[in-house]
C-alpha angles and dihedrals in degrees: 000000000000107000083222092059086044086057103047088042088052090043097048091050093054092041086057094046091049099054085037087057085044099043083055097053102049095046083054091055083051096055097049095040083058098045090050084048093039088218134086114275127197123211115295117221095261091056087046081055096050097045094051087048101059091048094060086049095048090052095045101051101062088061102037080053093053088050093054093047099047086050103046102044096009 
C-alpha cells in the first residue's frame, strides 16, 4: 500500500478517536452540569469552541499525517 494512503488512514483513525474522546467528555460535563442544576443543559459556547476545534484538528490530521509519510519514507 502507498505509504501516503497509510498516512492519511493512520491519521484518520487517530483524528476519530480523538473527537470521539472529546465528544465523551464533554457529554459528560453536560450531564453533571444538569444533575447539579437538576434540570437539562445544552452546550455552552466554550464547549461549541472546543468541539469545533477538535474537528478542525481532526481534518486536518489525516492529512498532516499523509504529508509526513510521504515525506519520511516517500
Amino acid at each position: 500500500m502507498n505509504v501516503t494512503l497509510q498516512g492519511l488512514l493512520i491519521g484518520a483513525g487517530i483524528a476519530v478517536v480523538l473527537v470521539f474522546f472529546e465528544y465523551t467528555a464533554i457529554q459528560r460535563e453536560i450531564a453533571e452540569r444538569s444533575k447539579r442544576l437538576a434540570k437539562k443543559v445544552d452546550w455552552d459556547s466554550n464547549q461549541v469552541s472546543r468541539m469545533r476545534g477538535m474537528l478542525t484538528f481532526g481534518a486536518a490530521l489525516p492529512i498532516g499525517f499523509a504529508v509526513g509519510a510521504w515525506w519520511l519514507f516517500g
